[in-house]
N, C-alpha and C positions, 0 to 999 in steps of 0.2 A: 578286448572286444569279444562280447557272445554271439556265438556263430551256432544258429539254431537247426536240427535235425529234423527232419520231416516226421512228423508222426501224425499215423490215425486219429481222427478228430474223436474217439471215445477215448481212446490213450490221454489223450489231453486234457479232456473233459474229467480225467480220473483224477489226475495227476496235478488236478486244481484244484479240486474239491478235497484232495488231500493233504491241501497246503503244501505241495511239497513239489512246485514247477519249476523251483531251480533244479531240482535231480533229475527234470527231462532237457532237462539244456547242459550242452557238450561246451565250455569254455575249452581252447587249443592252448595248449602247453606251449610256450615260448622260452625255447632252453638259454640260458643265460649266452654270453660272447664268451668266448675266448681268453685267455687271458693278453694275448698279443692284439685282439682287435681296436683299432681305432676308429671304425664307422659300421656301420651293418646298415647295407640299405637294401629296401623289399627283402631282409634276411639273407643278403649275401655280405659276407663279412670282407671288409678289407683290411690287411694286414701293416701293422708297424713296418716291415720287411718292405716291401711293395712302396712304401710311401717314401719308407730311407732311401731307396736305392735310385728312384724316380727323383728325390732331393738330391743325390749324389749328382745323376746325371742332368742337369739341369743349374746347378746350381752355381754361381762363383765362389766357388772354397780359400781363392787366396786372397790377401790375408786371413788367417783362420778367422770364422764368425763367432760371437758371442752366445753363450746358450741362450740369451735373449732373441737375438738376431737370428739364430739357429729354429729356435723351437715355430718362430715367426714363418720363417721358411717355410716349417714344414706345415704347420694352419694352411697358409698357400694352397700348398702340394696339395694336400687332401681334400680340400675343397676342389680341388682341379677334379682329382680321381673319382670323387662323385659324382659331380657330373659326366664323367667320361664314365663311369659304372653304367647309370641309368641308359647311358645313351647306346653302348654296348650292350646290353640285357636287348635294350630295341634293335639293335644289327643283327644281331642272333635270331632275333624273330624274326627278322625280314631274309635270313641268309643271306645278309648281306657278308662278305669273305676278301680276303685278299690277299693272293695266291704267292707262291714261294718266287716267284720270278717278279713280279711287283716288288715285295719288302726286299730281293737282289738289289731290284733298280733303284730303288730309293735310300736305300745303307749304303749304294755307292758313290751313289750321287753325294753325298753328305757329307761325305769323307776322302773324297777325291784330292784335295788340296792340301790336306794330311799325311806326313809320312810316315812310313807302317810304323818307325821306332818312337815317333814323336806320337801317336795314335797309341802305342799300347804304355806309354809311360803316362799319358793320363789316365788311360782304364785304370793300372795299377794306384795311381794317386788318389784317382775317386774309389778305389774298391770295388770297380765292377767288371764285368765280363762282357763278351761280343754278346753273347745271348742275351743279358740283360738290355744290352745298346737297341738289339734289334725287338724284343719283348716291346721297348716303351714303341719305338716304330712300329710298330704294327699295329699297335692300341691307338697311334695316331692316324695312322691311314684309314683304318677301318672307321674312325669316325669322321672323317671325310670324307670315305665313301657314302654315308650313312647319312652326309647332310647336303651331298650333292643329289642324292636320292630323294630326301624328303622335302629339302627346300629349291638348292639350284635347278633342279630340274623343271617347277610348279612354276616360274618365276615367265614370264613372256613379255614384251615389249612390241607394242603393234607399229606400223609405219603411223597412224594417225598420231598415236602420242609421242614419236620424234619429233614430228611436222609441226606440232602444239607445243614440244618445248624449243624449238628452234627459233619457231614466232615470236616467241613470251620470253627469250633471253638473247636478242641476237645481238645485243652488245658485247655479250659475253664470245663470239665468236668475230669480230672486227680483232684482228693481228693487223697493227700498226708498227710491230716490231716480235722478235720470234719470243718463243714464250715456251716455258718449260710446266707441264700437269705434273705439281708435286703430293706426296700426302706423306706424314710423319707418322711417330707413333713418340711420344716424349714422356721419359723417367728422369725424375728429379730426387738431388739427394737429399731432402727433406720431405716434413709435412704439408702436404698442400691446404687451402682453404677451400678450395673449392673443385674438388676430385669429382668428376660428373662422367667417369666411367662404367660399365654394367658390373664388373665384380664390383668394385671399392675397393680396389689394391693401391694401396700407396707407398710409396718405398720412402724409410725414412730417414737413412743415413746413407754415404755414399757407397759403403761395401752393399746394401742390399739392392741401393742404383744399380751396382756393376751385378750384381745376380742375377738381377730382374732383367736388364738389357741383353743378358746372356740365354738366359730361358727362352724368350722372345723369339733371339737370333737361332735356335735351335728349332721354337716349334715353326718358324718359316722356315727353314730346308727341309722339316717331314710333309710339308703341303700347307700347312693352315693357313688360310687367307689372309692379307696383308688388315683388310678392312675389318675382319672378325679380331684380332689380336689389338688393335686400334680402338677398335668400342669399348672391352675388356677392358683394356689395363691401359690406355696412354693418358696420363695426368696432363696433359693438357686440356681447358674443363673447355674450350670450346672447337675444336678439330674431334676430340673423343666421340660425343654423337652420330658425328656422320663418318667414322670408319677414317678417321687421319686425314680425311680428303681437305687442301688446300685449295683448290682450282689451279688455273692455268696463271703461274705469276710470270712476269715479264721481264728479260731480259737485264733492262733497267733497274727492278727493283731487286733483282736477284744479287747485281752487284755491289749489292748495298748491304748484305747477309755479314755474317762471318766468313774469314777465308775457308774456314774447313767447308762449312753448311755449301760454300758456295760451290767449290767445288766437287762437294759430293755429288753436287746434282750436272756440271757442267761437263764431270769427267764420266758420268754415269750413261749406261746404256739404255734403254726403256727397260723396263723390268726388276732390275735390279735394285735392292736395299743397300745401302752403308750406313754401318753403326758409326756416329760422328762421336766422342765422348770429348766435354770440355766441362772443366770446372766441378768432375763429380758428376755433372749430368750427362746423360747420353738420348743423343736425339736418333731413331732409326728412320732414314728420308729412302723413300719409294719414289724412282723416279717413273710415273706411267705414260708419260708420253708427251713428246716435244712439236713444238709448231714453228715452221716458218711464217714470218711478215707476208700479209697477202690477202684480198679478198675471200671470204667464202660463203655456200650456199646449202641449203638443207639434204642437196641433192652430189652432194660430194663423200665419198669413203669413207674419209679418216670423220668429219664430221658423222657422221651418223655412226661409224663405232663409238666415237666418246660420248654420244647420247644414248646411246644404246647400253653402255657401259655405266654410265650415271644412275639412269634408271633403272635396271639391273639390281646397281650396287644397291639401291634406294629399297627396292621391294625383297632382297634378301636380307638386309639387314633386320627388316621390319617381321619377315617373317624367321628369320631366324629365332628374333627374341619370345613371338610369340610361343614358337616350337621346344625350344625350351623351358621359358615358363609353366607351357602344359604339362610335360613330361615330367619338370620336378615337383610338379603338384600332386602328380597322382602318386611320389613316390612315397613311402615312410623311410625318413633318415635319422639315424641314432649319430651323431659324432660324440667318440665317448672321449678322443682329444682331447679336444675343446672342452666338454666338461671338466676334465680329470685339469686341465688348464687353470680354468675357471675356478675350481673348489681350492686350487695349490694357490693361488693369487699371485698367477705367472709360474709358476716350478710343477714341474713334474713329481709325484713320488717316488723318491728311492723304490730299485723295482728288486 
């Protein structure tokens, strides 16, 4: 790109008439990458280091993965790290921050069920350190801070538009028996046909299943919303759109599930994820909220949180994609990965 210098309109008039208007134009030097870089985006370099260690801790390492399986992995990663790049550069501009007693709360939380010997003989296994653990947290808090800012926060639901969806679905609230609001998030150990996810991740052998259901299960304890990680990556092509969400299934039909699924959700608290794994695949079931058999009406509690909550979920997911999509527009991204990928036809060069 020629990025042109302001000159006096006789300067210019000179400097055309003497054939010679590329010598008033400043082209900017753009200094090569790195030799370790695998993406430069807006000119910030992100590092092979940075991508390995973020694959480390995320990843399911046992049985060891295939360099196939491995390098797959790390495409993943780094497409993660970009967008979390972009979105980061924007925290920074908004001073958006997240203070030393936050990433406490949060690295404790996460590890609380961990015990310290069993906790540092994976860091040793994966190759990383406490600072690295808490480095990727805080890369993730921060942009949860930074999307509860620009989107959760813009997002409003009036009492007219409860009142309007309560009228326009009140079948959906007759409990003739109790009834469990579930939503998944489902990785399969093959190729799917019909992946109708926002990445396109598809996990395609069972060791990258058990990776993929691990990563997951990780970025939900640093905060990421159940619904946002569900649009992402859950290979199921028709739950994926609207954020895993199942509706409110009933009692009856729930005992009709598998024993595990079943009672992931019968033994579960509101709130609460279990990773179900059978057969290779693993289902991650949220359970968001249970109802007793009973009358109800627009003007009840729990009814108007779960509409409240619906539509909610409805205009942030909407706007979330927008907000992304903007942002990686305006961005320039070089992945020299993927190239370097692409030119090897699958292999890396000997480095």
């Amino acid at each position: 790109m020629i990025s042109r210098v302001p000159v006096r309109p006789a300067l210019f008039v000179l400097c055309a008439a003497a054939g010679l208007t590329a010598a008033c134009q400043r082209t900017p030097v753009t200094p090569p990458p790195s030799a370790d870089a695998w993406a430069v985006v807006d000119g910030r370099e992100i590092k092979k280091d940075a991508v390995e260690k973020a694959y480390r801790r995320t990843a399911q390492l046992t049985p060891t993965p295939s360099d196939e399986e491995a390098l797959t992995g790390k495409l993943a990663v780094l497409n993660e790290f970009i967008i979390q790049d972009i979105l980061l550069a924007r925290a920074g501009a908004l001073k958006v921050e997240v203070t030393d007693a936050e990433l406490d709360t949060a690295y404790n939380e996460g590890r609380k069920d961990i015990p310290e010997e069993a906790f540092q003989q994976e860091l040793t296994r994966r190759n990383l350190t406490v600072a690295d653990m808490r480095d990727g947290l805080r890369r993730d808090l921060m942009i949860q801070k930074l999307m509860e800012r620009e989107v959760s926060a813009k997002v409003a639901v009036s009492d007219q538009e409860i009142t309007d969806f309560f009228n326009a679905n009140r079948a959906q609230f007759e409990r003739n028996e109790d009834a469990y609001h579930i939503a998944q998030i489902v990785v399969t150990p093959g190729r799917d046909t019909q992946v109708n996810n926002r990445s396109g991740d598809d996990a395609a052998t069972p060791q990258q299943a058990a990776q993929k259901a691990q990563m997951l299960m990780e970025r939900l304890k640093s905060g990421t919303s159940f619904g946002d990680l569900a649009a992402d990556f859950s290979e199921d092509p028709q739950t994926a759109p609207r954020g895993g969400d199942l509706g409110f299934v009933p009692i009856s039909a729930l005992k009709q599930a598998p024993a595990q699924l079943r009672d992931a959700v019968l033994k579960a608290e509101p709130g609460t994820v279990t990773n179900v794994s059978q057969g290779g695949a693993h289902t991650l079931v949220l359970l968001v909220a249970k109802e007793t058999a009973g009358p109800r009406d627009a003007t009840m509690p729990d009814v108007r949180q779960r509409i409240t909550d619906e539509l909610k979920g409805r205009k942030e997911q909407l706007l979330r994609a927008a907000y992304l999509g903007a942002i990686r527009n305006d961005a320039v991204v070089v992945n020299h990965l993927a190239k370097k990928v692409m030119d090897g036809q699958g292999k890396l060069p000997a480095s």
